[in-house]
N, C-alpha and C positions, 0 to 999 in steps of 0.2 A: 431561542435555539432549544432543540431538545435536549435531553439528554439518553445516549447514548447508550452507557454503559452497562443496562442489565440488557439490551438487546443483543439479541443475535445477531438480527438482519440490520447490518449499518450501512450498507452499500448495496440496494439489492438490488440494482442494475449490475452493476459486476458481481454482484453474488449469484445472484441467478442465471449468468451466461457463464459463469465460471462452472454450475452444475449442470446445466445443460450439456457443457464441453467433457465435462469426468462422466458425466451419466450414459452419452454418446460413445464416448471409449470402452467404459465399463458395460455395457450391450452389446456393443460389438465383440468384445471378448468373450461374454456370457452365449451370446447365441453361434457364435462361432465354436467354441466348445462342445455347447447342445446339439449343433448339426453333425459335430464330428461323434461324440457319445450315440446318436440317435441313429446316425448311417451303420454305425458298428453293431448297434444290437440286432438292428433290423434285420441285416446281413446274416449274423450267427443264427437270429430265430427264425428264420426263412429255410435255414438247413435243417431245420427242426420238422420232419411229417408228424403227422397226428391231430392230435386236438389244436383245432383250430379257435375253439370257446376261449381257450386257456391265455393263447399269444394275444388275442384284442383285448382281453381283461389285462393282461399284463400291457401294453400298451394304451390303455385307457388310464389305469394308475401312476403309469410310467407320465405323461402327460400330465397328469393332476399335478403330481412331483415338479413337474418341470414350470407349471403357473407359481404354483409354490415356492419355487426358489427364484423366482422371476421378484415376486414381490417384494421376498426378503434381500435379492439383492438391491431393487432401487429403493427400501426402507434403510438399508444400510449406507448406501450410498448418497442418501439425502443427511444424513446426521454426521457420517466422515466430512462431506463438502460445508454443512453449518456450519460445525466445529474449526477446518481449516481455511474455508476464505472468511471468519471472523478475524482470524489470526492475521490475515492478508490487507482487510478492509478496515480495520480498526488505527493502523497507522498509516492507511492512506487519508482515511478521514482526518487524523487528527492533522496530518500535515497540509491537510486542502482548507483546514480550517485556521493554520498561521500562514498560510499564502494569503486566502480571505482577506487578514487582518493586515497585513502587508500591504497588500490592496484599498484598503483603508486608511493607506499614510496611519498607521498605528503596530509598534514595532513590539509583539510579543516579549514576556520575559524570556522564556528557554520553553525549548521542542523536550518535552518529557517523555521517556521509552518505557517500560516497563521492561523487568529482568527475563519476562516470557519472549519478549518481541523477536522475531529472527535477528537474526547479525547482522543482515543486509540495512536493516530498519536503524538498528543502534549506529552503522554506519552513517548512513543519510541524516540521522540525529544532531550527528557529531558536525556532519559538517554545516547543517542547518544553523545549531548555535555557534557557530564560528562565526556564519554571517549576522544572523543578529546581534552579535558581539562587535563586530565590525561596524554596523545599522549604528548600535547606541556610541559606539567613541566618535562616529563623522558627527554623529546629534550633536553631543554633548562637547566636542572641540571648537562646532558651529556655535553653540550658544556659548560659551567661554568667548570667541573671539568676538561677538555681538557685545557682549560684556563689558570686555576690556574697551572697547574702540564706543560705546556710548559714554565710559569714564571719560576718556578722552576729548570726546565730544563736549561733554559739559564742565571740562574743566577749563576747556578753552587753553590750558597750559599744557606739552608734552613731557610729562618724567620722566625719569630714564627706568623707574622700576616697571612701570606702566607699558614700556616700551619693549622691552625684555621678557615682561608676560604675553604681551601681543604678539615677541617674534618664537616665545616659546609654543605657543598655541597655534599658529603659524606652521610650524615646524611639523606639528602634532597635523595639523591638517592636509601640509602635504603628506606627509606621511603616510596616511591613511587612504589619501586618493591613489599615490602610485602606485598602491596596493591593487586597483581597480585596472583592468586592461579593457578598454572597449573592442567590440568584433566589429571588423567591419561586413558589412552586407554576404561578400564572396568566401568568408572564413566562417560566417553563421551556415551557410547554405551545404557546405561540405561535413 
């Protein structure tokens, strides 16, 4: 796996339709401005008789200004969008990367945020290690109960302290399952 962290571009499928969609907005408002700016002057210097040399030079400059601000806006508008869907894609990777492991039957320690991450992120965090918290007690109740009831097994005799751990671990296990609501089909779909 790589690492990640001094890139910028972590996601660049969503980072790059993410720019694509701000750079689309932000030209539309830029050339929507410039037609309205451009009909205006035109307008005013059209009431202007005389020198005619003078208005095309002023509109040749007027133009140059206007590629000009053209560039610096989508120069600006690529380093806002860097900067902000890093901040976007950085915990979506890292949470596609404890799904992954999930997926792997291998049950990460904790979903870590950093104190920059949006709220929303800290949010989804929070409730991520809730569930892998949940993940490690059905584990480790499962392998407690394997435990007890192999003692069992090889003792060939039932104790009563043996039995007491079994219905206490037992207890722990339903516990933990009722916790769990299955959907059915028609409640997923809604």
């Amino acid at each position: 796996m790589t690492n990640h962290r001094k890139s910028k571009i972590i996601k660049p499928q969503f980072q790059f339709r993410m720019f694509g969609i701000m750079l689309l907005i932000i030209l539309f408002l830029w050339i929507s401005t410039l037609i309205f700016i451009y009909s205006f002057t035109i307008r005013e210097i059209s009431q202007i008789h005389g020198d005619e040399e003078i208005i095309m030079n002023f509109l040749n400059k007027f133009s140059i200004y206007i590629i000009i601000s053209l560039v610096v806006v989508i120069f600006l508008t690529t380093l806002i969008n860097i900067h902000l869907s890093h901040r976007i894609a950085g915990p979506i990777y890292r949470i596609e990367n404890i799904l992954r492991e999930l997926k792997k039957r291998v049950i990460p320690e904790v979903f870590h945020v950093r104190s920059n991450d949006d709220p929303e992120f800290i949010l989804i965090a929070e409730l991520l290690n809730d569930h892998l918290k949940d993940f490690k007690d059905f584990y480790n109740s499962s392998k407690n109960l394997t435990l007890i009831l192999d003692r069992i097994v090889a003792d060939d005799v039932v104790d009563k302290t043996e039995m007491e751990l079994m219905k206490r671990e037992l207890f722990k296990f339903e516990h933990i399952l009722d916790t769990f609501k299955f959907k059915e089909e028609d409640e997923a779909l809604e």
